[in-house]
C-alpha positions, 0 to 999 in steps of 0.5 A: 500500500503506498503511502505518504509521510506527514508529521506533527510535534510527536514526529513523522508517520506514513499515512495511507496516500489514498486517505483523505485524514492525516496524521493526527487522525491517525493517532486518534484511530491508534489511541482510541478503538472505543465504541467502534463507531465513527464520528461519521455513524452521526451524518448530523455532527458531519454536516455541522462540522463542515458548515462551520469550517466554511462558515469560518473560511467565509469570515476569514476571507470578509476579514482578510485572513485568506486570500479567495483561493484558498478560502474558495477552496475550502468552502467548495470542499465543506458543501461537497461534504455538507452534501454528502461527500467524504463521509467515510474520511471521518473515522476517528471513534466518536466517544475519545479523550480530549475534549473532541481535539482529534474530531476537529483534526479529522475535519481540519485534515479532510478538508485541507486534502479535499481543497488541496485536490481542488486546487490541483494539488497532491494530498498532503501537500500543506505547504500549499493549504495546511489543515491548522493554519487555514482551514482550522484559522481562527478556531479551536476545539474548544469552540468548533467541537461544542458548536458542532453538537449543538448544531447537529443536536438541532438537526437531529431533534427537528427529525425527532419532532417530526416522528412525534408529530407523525405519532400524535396523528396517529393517536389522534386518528384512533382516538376519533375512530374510538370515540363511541366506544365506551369503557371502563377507566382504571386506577391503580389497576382497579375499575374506576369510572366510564370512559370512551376509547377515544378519549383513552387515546387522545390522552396518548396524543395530547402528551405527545403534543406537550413533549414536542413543545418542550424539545422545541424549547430546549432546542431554542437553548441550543442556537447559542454558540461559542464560536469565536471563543478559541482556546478558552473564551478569550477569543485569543488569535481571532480577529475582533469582528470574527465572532460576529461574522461566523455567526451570520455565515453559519446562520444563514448556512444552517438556517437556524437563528444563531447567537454568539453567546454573551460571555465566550468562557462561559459559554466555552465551559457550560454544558447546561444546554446539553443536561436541559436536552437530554432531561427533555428526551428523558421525559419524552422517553418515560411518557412515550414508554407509559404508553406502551404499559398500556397498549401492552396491558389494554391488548393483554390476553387475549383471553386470560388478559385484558384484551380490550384493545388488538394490536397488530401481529408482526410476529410468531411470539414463541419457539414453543407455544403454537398460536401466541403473539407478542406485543413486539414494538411497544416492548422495543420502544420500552428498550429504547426509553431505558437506554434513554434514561440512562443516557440522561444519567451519562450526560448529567455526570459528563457536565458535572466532570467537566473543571475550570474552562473546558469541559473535557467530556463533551464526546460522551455528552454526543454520544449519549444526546445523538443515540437518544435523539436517533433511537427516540426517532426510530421508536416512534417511527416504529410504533406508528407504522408498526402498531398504532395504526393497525389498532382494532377495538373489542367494542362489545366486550369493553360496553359489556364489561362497563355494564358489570362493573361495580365502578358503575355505582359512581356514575349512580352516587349523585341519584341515590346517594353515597350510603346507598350506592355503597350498599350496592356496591357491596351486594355487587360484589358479593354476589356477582349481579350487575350495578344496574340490576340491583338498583332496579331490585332495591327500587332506587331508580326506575328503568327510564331514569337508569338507561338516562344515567347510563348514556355513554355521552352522561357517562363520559364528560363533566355533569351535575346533579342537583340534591 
């Protein structure tokens, strides 16, 4: 395999000649095989980075800094990326030590190559275009890496809220279709009061809208960025208005509403937008896998179980029992909400490790906040197409066990009052008979009065009773 020598301050090592990556990233596949995932599994964080390194070159170039060929070289080796090239050059493992340096050297050395051929160069040739001290001109790690995840984070969560919204409809179709029918509400596993269907199901749509509102909050948290920082916030080696005009370029790049963060060493060292992110995913997690408890207990059964409800079959269940199916996709979207919580936990010890002016930890935080917004993603495309919309109602089971409920004596309370509700309550279940024929037997109520009570449009919304 013929190679080509670079170096760096440790001294000189044979790089493959046909790589786009240099030396540092050589040191950086040698020092960290961790997760065996590439910085280029998460095509967001790509994206972000070159948008950034040519938002840099377009300041640099408005400030004088580079001349226009270099600058156009590096820019037309970011869209090319930013389109889709060259993402295989991005191998370093996502989760390495300090503090996402050999990510920013894994871009730095693919762009520089790419410009280099741009320009009719040979890779490697840096005396030409060098990875540091142009395209990496005016920065550092220290504020392209955690602007880099922000920015990727947004991307990621704006697919997120999608899928969400895509689930939410869902529900809220279902709950229109189950409007009529009604059933028996529980608490605590125990019968309650009356309820239809649909507005079991309406409940699941409208925590999906409250979610989607808080990550577009939290995301508003993440437009503010650190560039023009540098090494630690002082904005050393950086010209007085750069900070300024990255911000513009990459805004209109991005097409996200960007602000330079007030104070850069601050902003440099926090990662409180990150813990605010990932406790909104945790939330949307923990709801979204409360749901599917109840679509796994609502389909339970089908006959020794529930079975108010029938999700779809997707599957064969078991190796053994002819005939039995699993509620497969709500348990995978339960899997991916664990996984989320313990993100969370990851990313709240990864922020509180961070000491003084730069939090070295920050690739755990990607590589927690990316795998929770992906994984979220595909569970709720998956619950969607794979479940939620082939949802089927058992409607006369559900009226028939409302009618034979004892929590049906709440509904008749205001009519006869609580003693003597109690009284049937207690004969109910002592001797089996339905709510409404004890009534009948006891002479409380007439049977016109009972099938009034017992409408399902009485049953199911606010009402008063006058004593």
């Amino acid at each position: 395999m013929s190679t080509r020598v670079e170096h760096d301050l440790i001294g000189e090592r044979e790089v493959p000649a046909a790589v786009y990556w240099g030396i540092h990233t050589l040191r950086a596949l040698e020092n960290f095989s961790i997760t065996g995932k590439t910085i280029s599994s998460y095509h967001d964080l790509i994206v972000a980075l070159a948008a950034i390194k040519q938002a840099a070159a377009m300041a640099n170039r408005d400030l004088g800094l580079l001349d226009d060929k270099i600058a156009g070289a590096i820019i037309e080796a970011c869209e090319q990326i930013r389109a889709g090239r060259w993402h295989e050059q991005f191998v370093v493992d996502v989760i390495q030590g300090g503090a996402g340096t050999s990510t920013n050297m894994n871009a730095n050395e693919v762009i520089a190559n790419v410009a280099l051929e741009i320009l009719g160069h040979k890779k490697g040739d840096y005396d030409f275009l060098h990875p540091n001290e142009h395209v990496n001109l005016s920065q550092s790690t220290n504020d392209v890496y955690p602007t880099s995840l922000r920015l990727a984070s947004c991307f990621g969560v704006a697919r997120l809220i999608a899928s969400m919204q895509n689930l939410q409809n869902a529900f809220a179709e279902k709950s229109l279709e189950f409007k009529d029918i009604l059933k028996m509400g529980r608490t605590q596993l125990q019968d309650a009061v009356p309820m239809t269907l649909g507005q079991e199901f309406q409940t699941y749509a409208v925590m999906l809208g409250e979610d989607r509102q808080r990550l577009e909050e939290a995301c508003t948290l993440m437009h503010e960025i650190n560039m023009g920082a540098t090494a630690i916030g002082t904005g050393i080696n950086s010209h007085p208005d750069y900070a300024r005009l990255i911000c513009q370029h990459l805004a209109k790049l991005t097409g996200l509403e960007l602000i330079t963060a007030p104070n850069l060493i601050e902003a440099t060292q926090d990662c409180g937008a990150f813990v605010q992110l990932s406790g909104v995913l945790k939330r949307v997690a923990v709801k979204l896998s409360k749901t599917c408890n109840d679509l796994r207990l609502l389909s339970s059964g089908p006959r020794a179980g529930m079975g108010e409800i029938n999700l779809p079959a997707r599957q064969a269940g078991s190796s053994i029992m002819p005939g039995k199916v699993n509620p497969v996709i709500p348990e995978v979207v339960n899997q991916v909400a664990f996984e989320v919580i313990g993100n969370d936990v990851t990313v709240s010890f990864a922020a509180e490790g961070g000491q003084l002016q730069l939090n070295a930890f920050e690739p755990v935080i990607a590589y927690s906040v990316f795998n929770s917004v992906n994984h979220l993603r595909a569970a709720c495309d998956t619950l969607t197409e794979n479940c939620v919309r082939g949802i089927t109602a058992n409607g006369e089971y559900l009226r028939h066990l409302v009618e034979n409920s004892v929590g049906l004596v709440t509904a008749l309370s205001p009519f006869i009052g609580y003693s003597a509700a109690n009284e049937v309550a207690a004969e109910a279940h002592a001797k089996g008979g339905s709510v409404a024929q004890i009534v009948l037997a006891r002479g409380l109520m007439t049977r016109k009065e009972l099938d009034a009570v017992l409408q399902p449009e009485a049953l199911t919304q606010p009402r008063w009773v006058k004593a």
